[in-house]
C-alpha positions as CSV (number, residue, x, y, z in Angstrom):
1,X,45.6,27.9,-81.8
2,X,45.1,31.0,-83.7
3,X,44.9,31.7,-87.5
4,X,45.9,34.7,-89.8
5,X,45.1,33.3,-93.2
6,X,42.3,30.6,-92.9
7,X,38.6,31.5,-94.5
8,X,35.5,29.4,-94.1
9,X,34.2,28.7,-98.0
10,X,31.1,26.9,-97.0
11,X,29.5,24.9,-94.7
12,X,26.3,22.6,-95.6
13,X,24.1,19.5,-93.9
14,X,21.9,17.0,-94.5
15,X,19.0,15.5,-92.7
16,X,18.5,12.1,-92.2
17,X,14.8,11.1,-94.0
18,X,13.2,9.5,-91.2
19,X,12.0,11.2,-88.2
20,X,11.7,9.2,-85.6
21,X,9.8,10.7,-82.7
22,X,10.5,10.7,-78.8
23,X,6.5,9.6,-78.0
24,X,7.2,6.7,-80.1
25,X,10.0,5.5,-78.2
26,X,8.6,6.0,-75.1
27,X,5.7,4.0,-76.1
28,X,8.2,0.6,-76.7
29,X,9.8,1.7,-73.0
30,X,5.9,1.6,-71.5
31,X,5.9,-1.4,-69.6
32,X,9.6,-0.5,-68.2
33,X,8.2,2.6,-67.0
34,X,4.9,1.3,-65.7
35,X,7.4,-1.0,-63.6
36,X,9.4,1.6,-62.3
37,X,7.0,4.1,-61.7
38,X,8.1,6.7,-64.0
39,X,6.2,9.2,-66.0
40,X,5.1,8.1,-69.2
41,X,6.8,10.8,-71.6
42,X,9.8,10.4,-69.8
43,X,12.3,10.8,-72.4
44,X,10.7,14.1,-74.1
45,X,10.4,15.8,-70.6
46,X,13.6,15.0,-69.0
47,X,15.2,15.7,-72.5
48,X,13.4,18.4,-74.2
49,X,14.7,16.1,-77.2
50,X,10.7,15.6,-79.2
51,X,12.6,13.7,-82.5
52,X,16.2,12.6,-83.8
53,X,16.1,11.4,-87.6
54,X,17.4,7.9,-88.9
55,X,19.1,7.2,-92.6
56,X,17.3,4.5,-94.5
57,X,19.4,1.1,-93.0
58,X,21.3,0.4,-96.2
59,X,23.1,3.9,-95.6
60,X,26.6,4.1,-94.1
61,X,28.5,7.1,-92.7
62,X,30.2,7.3,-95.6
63,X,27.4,7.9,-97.8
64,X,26.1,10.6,-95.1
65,X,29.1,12.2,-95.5
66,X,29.7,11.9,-99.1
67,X,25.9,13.7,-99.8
68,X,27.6,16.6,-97.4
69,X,30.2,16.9,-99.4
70,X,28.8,16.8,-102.8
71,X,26.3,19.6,-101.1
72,X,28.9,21.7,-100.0
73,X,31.8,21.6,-103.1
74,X,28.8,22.2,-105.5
75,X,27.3,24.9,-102.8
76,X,30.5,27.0,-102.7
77,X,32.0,26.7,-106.3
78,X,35.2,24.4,-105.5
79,X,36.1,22.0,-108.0
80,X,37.4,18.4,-106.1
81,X,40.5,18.9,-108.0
82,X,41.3,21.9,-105.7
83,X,40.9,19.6,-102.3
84,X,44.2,18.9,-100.7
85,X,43.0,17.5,-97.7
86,X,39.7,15.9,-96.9
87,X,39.6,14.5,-92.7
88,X,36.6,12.7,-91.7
89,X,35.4,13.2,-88.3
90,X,32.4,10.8,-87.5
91,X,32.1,8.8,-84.4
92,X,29.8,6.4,-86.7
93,X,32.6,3.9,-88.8
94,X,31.3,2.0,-91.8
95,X,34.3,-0.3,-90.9
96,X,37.4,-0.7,-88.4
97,X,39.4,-0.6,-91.4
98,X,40.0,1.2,-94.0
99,X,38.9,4.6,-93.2
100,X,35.7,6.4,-93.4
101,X,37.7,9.1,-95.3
102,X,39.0,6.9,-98.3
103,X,35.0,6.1,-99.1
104,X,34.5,9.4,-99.4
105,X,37.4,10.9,-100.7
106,X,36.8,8.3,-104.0
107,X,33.2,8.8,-103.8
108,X,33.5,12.3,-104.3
109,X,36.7,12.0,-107.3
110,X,39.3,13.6,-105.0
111,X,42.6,14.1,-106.8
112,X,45.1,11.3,-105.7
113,X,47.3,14.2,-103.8
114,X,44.7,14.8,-101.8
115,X,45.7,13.5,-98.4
116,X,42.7,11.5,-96.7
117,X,42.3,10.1,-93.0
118,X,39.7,10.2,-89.9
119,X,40.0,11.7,-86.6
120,X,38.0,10.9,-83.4
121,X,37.7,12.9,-80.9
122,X,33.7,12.2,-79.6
123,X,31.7,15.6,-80.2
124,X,34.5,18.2,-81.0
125,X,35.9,15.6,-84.0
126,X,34.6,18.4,-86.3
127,X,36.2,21.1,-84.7
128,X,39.8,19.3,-84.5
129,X,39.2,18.7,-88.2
130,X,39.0,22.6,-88.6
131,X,41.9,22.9,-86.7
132,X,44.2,20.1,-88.5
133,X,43.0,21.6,-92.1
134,X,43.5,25.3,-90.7
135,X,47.1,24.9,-89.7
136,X,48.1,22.4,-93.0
137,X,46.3,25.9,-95.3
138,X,48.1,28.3,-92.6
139,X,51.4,26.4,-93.2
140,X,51.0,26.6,-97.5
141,X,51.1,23.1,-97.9
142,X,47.3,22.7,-98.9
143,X,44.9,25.9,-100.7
144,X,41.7,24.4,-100.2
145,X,40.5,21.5,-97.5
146,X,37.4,19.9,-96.8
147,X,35.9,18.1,-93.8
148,X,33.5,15.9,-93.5
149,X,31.0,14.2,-91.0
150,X,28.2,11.6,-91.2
151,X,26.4,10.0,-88.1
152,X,24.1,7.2,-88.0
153,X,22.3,6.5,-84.8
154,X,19.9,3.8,-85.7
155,X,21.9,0.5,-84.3
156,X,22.9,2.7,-81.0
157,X,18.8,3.3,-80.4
158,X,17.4,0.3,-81.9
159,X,20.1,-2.0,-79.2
160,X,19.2,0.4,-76.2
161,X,15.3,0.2,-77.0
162,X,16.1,-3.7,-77.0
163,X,17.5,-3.7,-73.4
164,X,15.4,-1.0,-71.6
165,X,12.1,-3.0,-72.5
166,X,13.4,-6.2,-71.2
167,X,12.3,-7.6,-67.6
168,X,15.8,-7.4,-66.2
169,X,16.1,-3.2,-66.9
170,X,16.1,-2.0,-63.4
171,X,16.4,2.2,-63.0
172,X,20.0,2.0,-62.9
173,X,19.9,0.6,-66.0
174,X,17.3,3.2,-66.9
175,X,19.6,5.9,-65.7
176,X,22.3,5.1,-67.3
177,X,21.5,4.6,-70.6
178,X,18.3,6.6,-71.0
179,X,20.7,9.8,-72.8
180,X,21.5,7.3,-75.6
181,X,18.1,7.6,-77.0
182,X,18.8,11.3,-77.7
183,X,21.2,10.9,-80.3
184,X,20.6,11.7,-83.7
185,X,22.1,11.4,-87.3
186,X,22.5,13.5,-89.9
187,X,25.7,15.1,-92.1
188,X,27.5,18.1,-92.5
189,X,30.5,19.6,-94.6
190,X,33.1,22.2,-94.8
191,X,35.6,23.7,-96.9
192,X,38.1,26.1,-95.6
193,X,40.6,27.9,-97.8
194,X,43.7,30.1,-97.8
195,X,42.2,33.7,-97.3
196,X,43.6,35.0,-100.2
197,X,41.6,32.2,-102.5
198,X,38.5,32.9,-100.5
199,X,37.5,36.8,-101.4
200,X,33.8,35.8,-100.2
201,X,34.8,33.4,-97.4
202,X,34.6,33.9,-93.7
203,X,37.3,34.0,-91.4
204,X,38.0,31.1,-89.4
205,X,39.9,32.6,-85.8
206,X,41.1,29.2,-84.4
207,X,39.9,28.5,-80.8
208,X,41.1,27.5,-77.5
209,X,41.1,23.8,-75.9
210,X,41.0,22.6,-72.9
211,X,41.2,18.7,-71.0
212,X,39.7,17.3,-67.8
213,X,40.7,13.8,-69.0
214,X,40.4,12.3,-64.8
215,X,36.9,13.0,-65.9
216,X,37.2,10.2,-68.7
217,X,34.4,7.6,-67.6
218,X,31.3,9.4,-67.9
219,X,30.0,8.4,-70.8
220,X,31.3,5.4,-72.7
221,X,30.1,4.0,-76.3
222,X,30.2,1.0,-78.1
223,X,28.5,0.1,-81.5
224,X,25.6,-1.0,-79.5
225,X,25.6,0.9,-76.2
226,X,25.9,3.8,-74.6
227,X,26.6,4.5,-71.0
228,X,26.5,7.8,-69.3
229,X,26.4,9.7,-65.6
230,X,24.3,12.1,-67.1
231,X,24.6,14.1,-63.5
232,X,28.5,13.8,-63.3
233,X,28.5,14.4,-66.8
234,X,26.9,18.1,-66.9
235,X,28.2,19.3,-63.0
236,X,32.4,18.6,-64.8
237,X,31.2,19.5,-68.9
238,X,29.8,22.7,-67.9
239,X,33.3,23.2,-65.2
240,X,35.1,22.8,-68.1
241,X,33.5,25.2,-70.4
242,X,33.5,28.3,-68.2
243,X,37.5,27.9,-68.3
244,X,37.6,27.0,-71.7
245,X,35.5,30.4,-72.6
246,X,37.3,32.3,-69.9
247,X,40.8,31.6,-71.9
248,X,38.8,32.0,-75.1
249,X,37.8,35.4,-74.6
250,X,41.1,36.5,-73.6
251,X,42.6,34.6,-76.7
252,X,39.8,35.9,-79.0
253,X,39.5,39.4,-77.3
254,X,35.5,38.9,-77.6
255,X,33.1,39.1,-74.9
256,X,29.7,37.1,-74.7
257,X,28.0,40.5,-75.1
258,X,30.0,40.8,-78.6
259,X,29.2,37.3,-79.8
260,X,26.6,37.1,-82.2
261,X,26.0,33.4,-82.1
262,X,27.2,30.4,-80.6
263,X,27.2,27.9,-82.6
264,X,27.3,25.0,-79.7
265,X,27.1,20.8,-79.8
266,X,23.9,20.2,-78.2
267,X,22.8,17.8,-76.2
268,X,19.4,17.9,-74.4
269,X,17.4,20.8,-73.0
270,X,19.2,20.9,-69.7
271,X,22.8,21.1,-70.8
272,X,22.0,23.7,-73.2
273,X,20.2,25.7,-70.5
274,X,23.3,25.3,-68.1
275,X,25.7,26.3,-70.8
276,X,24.0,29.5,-71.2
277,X,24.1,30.2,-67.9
278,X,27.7,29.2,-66.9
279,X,28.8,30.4,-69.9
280,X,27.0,34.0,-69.3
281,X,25.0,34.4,-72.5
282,X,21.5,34.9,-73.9
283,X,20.4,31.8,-75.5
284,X,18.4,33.9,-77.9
285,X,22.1,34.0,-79.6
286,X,22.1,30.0,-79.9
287,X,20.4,28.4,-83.0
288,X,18.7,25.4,-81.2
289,X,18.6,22.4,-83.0
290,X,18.5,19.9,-80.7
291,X,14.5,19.4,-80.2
292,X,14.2,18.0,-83.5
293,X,17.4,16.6,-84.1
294,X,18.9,15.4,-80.7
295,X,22.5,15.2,-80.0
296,X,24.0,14.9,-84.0
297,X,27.6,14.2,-82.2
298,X,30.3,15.7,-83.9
299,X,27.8,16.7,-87.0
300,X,26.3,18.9,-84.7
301,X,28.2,22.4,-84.6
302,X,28.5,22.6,-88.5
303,X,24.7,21.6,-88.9
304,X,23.9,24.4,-86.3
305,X,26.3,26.6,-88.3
306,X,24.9,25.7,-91.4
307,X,21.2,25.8,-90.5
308,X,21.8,29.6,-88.6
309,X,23.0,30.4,-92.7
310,X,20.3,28.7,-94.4
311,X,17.4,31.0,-92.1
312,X,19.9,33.7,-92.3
313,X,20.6,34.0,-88.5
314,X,24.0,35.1,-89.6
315,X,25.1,38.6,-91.7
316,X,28.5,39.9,-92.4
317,X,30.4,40.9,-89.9
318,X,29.1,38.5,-87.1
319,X,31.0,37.3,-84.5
320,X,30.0,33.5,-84.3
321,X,31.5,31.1,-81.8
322,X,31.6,27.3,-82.6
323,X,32.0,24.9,-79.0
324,X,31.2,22.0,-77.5
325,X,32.4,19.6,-74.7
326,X,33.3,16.2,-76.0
327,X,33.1,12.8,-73.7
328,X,36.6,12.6,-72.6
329,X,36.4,15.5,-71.1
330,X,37.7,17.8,-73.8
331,X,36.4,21.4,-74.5
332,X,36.9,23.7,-77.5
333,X,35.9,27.4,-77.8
334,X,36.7,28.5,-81.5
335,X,36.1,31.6,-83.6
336,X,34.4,33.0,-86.5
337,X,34.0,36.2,-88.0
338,X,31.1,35.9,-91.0
């Protein structure tokens, strides 16, 4: 999927308030661990994830999503009136029904042309939403478009903490849902524009995807739970992602050498590691925020995008890659010149 006319206006986040560190949670999992003989930083060393953040309880994805967006229209200049499109792409749901989007899409005072929806597709929801507003701006049917993303870990962690201290938590239990405790929240935003509205923007490639979808059950969520062959889970992800780039280059006519940064979903310490090395590039040229944040799902390219800006990683001119593997498996491999 490749773009001629599609511009990046801006991109912001926001950080949950609370830190919540890994020592603490490994405290509540002591007598679990004292059981089954396992170190007693387990978590932070296996994970290299030392905090994720939490919203204040009363907040929903919505309202994560709505403070992203507020950032990022008043941020880049864009008047709601001009958003023609606004797609949220949170795994986290304030409700089955009706959408995250129409919260936000009133919350913020869209214009009642503005077409409003969610999409779900794990980690690289942002990415797809990129994509859908790229090709409805590429098309002329919307100037301006705005997505949105706002995940809330707290139930996930607070349920998993519940279960992995109980008596009946045996290590496969342990293994299995130990890489739920990494995830984080936090929100992020975009707008993306018709080129020719967006003298200062940033061009926005399109990218290259890719399925292993007989690779489907390792890792599985509910509201509550998380379940994941964390070993099965990085041998196929990382498979997948050194054919996705492969095609990418070829479609993007980059090179890992001419990247500038890769903007990539992060999950722990190892997968990043293994990324970099299937994947063939210096992770001096990734903006790591996974230590301090853990895995921000969908929320976490643009907030690694976002954060690269704000400590001005990024100048003109950059080559900037934006990727991720999603549970599923999906990958994506998409494009930015800054």
């Amino acid at each position: 999927m490749k773009f001629d006319n599609v511009s990046i206006v801006g991109v912001a986040h926001v950080d949950a308030p609370h830190r919540i560190p890994s020592e603490d949670l490994d405290a509540r999992m002591a007598e679990t661990y004292r059981r089954l003989g396992m170190p007693a930083r387990l978590l932070e060393s296996l994970t290299g994830v030392k905090a994720r953040r939490f919203w204040d309880v009363q907040t929903k994805p919505s309202d994560a999503a709505t403070l992203a967006g507020r950032k990022v229209l008043a941020d880049a200049g864009v008047e709601p009136a001009r958003i023609g499109a606004l797609i949220n792409t949170s795994v986290c749901r304030d409700y089955v029904e009706p959408s995250v989007a129409c919260f936000v899409h009133a919350n913020l005072g869209l214009p009642e042309t503005c077409l409003n929806f969610d999409i779900a597709n794990a980690c690289l929801g942002f990415i797809d939403g990129m994509h859908l507003v790229g090709n409805l701006i590429e098309r002329g049917q919307i100037d301006f478009g705005l997505v949105v993303d706002g995940e809330s870990s707290r139930t996930v962690v607070e349920a998993t903490l519940a279960r992995l201290s109980q008596d009946s938590c045996d290590a496969q239990m342990l293994r299995d849902q130990l890489a739920t405790l990494t995830v984080g929240s936090g929100a992020a935003a975009m707008i993306l524009a018709h080129t020719r509205l967006a003298p200062g923007g940033h061009r926005f490639h399109g990218g290259t995807s890719l399925a292993a979808t007989q690779h489907n059950q390792l890792c599985r969520g509910q509201l509550d739970v998380g379940i994941t062959d964390t070993r099965s889970l990085l041998l196929h992800g990382v498979g997948l992602a050194q054919r996705t780039w492969a095609q990418a280059q070829k479609d993007l006519g980059w090179s890992a050498e001419s990247v500038d940064l890769f903007a990539l979903h992060q999950v722990s310490e190892l997968h990043t590691q293994e990324l970099a090395r299937a994947v063939g590039f210096d992770l001096a040229k990734a903006f790591l925020i996974y230590p301090e944040l853990g895995n921000v799902g969908p929320a976490s390219v643009p907030m690694v995008l976002s954060k690269a800006v704000e400590a001005e990683r990024v100048s003109p001119g950059d080559h900037i890659v934006l990727g991720g593997i999603g549970s599923g498996l999906n990958c994506t491999v998409a494009g930015v010149t800054w």
